[in-house]
N, C-alpha and C positions, 0 to 999 in steps of 0.2 A: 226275764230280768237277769242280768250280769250278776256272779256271785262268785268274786274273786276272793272272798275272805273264808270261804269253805276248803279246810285243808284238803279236805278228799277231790277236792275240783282238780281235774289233771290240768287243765291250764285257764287261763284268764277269758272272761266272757266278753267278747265285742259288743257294744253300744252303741247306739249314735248318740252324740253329745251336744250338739247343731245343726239344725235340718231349716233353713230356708227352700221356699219355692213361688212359685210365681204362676198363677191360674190363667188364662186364656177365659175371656166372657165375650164370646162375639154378641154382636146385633145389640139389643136391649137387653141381654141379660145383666148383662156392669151394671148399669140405672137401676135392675131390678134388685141385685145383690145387694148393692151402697145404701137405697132405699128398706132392702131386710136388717141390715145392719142399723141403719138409724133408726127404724121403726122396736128393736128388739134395746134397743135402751131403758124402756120399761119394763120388759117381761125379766128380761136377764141385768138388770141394772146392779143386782151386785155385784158381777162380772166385767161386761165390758164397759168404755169410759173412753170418752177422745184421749189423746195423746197428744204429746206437743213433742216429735222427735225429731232430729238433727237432720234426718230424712228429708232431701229437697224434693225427692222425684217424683214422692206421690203428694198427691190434695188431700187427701181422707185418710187421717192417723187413727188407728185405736189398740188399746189394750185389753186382752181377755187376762182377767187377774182371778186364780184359784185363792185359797183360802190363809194359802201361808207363801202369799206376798208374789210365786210366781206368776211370770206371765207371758202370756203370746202376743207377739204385734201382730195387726193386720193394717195393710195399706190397702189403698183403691184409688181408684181414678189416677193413673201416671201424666205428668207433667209431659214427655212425650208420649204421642200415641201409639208408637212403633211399638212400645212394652205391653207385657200381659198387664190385664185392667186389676188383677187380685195378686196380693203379695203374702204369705204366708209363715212368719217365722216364729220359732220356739228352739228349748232344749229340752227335745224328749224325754231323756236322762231324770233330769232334774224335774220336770212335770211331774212322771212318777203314771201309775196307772190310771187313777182313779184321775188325777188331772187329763188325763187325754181320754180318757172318756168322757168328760163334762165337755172339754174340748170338741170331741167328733160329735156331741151332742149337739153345740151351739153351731157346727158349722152344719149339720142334716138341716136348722132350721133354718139357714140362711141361703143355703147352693140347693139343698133337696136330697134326696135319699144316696145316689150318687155322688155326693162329695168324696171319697175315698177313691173313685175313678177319676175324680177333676186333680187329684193331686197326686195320683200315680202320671198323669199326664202332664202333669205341669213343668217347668222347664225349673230344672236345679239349677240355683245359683250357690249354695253354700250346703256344704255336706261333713259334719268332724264326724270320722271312723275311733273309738276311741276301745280301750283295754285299760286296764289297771293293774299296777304287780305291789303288792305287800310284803314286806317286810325284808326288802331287798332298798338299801337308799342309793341316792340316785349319785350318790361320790362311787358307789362302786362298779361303775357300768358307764362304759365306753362304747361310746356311738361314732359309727362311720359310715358317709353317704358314700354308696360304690360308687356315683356320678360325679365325687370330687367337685360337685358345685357349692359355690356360697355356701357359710352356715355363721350363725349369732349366736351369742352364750351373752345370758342375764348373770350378772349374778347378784349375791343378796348383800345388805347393808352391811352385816355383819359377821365378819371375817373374810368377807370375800368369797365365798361358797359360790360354783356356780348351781341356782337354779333352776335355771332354764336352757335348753337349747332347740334352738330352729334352725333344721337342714333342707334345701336350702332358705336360704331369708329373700323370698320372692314374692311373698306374698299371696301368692296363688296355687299353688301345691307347695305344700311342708310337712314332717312330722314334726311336732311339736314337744316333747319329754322333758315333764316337771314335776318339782315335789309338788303335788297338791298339797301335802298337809301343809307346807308352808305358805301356799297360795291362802288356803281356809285363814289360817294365822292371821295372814295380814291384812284380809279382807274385813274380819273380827277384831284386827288391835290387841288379840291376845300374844302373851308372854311364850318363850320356847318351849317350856312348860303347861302351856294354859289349852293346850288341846293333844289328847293319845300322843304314845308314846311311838309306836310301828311305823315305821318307815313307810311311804305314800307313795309312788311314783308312775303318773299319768303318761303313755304314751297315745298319742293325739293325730290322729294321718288330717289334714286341713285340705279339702277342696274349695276352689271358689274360681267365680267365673265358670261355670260350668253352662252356661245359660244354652248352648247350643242343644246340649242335650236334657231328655224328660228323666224324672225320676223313674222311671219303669227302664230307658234306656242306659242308666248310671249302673243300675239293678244287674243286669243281664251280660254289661261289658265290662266291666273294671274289676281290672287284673290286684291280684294281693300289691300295694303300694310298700310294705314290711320288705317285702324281697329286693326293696332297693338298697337297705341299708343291713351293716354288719353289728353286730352288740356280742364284744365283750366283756367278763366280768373280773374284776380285783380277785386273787389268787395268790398264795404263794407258792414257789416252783423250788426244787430240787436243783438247781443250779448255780447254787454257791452269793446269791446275791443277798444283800439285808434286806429285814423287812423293811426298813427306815428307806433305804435306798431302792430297793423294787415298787412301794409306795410312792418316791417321788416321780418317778420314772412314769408309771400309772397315770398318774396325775396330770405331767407332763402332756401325754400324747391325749388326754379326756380334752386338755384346752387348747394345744397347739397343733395338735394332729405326730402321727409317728413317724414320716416321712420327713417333719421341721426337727421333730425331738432328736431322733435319731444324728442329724446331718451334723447337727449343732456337738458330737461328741467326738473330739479328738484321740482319745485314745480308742486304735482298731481294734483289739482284744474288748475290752468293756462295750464297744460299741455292738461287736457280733453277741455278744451274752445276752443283752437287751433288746435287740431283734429276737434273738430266739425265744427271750423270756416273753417279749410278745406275741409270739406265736404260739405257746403254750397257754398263755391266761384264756380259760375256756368260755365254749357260748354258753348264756344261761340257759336252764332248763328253758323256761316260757318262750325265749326267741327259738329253740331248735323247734319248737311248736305252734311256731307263727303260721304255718298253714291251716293246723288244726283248729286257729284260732278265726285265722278268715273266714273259714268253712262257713263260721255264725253267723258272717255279712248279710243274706237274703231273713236269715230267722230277725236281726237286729233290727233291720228296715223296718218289716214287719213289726216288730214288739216299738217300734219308735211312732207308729201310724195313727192317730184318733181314732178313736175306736167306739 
């Protein structure tokens, strides 16, 4: 389990946060899984439950619901046949231990002992790689995709804060970096006040579409997604600028980028100050150790798995 709240942790523990996949049932196995699934209505009835979700593709909706409210979809039988007949999604994360072992419980009585192989080979469609950093807020830390593609910034009702941001906004590969606590907030209707005081800040790498390849194949090839992008943090420098004014300047290039902020300053003196002063505001700790962070991807997987 991730334990980024331990000061002694040298750096933040990778997670998976979203893990869909998709099972392969040749021959009559599908009939026989669809038929464990509706036969197990009774033994497991306080758990699974048809569904009714916005999901056109498959025929057969249910929900595996643990005890405080989470829960896994499971689909079956696809609308085209060309698709895996078993679709399997949750957030690991959020499951929690004792949830994915009730979990891998209910799927041993439905696939057989071997379920843990039918989903190592199952074909990823949706994969969040996820870290969390505390007590650092997310106004202080400037992100930049080296790939200069697309990115979106949310921001919040009030004051105009940005939130969120998505580099690129393609919907199929992003990082994703947001306050969570203010996510928690607004999910709950609570006051700026009405939950912890620590600054929360989610960084989210988003796979999807991944369908081509298995989750054991995802495992084995995928390069640290972090090395795509730069993270700066709010600082101030020794070269003669205000705090008032090094702060806007920050701010500036966090929503417009430093290449716009920059161009947009007429006077050449001030303009070279402010380059430099960006060039000085340091990487954080936790990004110089985004490798060491990767490193946890194969343990992550693993600790994300029904068990």
């Amino acid at each position: 389990m991730h334990d980024d709240t331990n000061p002694m942790s040298r750096y933040p523990s990778l997670f998976i946060d979203k893990l869909a996949v998709t099972i392969p049932l040749d021959g009559s196995r599908g009939a026989d899984v669809h038929h464990a699934v509706t036969e197990s209505a009774y033994e497991w009835s306080e758990f699974i439950s048809l569904a009714s979700l916005r999901n056109r593709s498959y025929i057969g909706q249910y929900k595996f619901t643990i005890s405080d409210g989470r829960s896994a979809t499971l689909l079956l039988q696809p609308r085209n046949p060309r698709n895996n007949y078993f679709k399997l999604e949750y957030s690991p994360n959020n499951f929690g231990e004792e949830g994915r072992a009730l979990l891998g419980e209910y799927l041993r009585n439905i696939l057989g002992d071997g379920y843990l192989d039918d989903i190592r080979g199952a074909k990823l469609t949706r994969l969040d790689v996820t870290f969390d950093v505390r007590r650092l807020p997310l106004k202080d830390l400037l992100i930049v995709d080296c790939k200069g593609r697309k990115s979106s910034i949310i921001r919040g009702r009030e004051g105009g804060d940005a939130e969120t941001y998505y580099f690129p906004f393609d919907g199929k590969r992003q990082l994703c970096v947001y306050d969570k606590l203010q996510q928690i907030r607004d999910k709950q209707g609570l006051p700026p006040s009405g939950i912890g005081r620590a600054p929360w800040v989610r960084f989210e790498y988003r796979c999807r579409s991944l369908s081509r390849y298995t989750l054991d194949d995802v495992v084995g090839r995928m390069e640290n997604p972090f090395n795509n992008f730069i993270v700066k943090q709010f600082s101030l420098t020794d070269i003669g600028i205000s705090y008032e004014n090094l702060r806007m300047f920050f701010d500036s290039c966090r929503l417009a980028g430093v290449d716009s902020t920059l161009s947009g300053i007429q006077d050449t003196a001030m303009r070279d100050s402010l380059a430099l002063a960006y060039r000085t505001f340091p990487t954080p700790a936790f990004w110089q150790r985004r490798t060491s962070i990767w490193a946890g991807f194969r343990t992550a997987i693993q600790n994300a798995l029904p068990a």
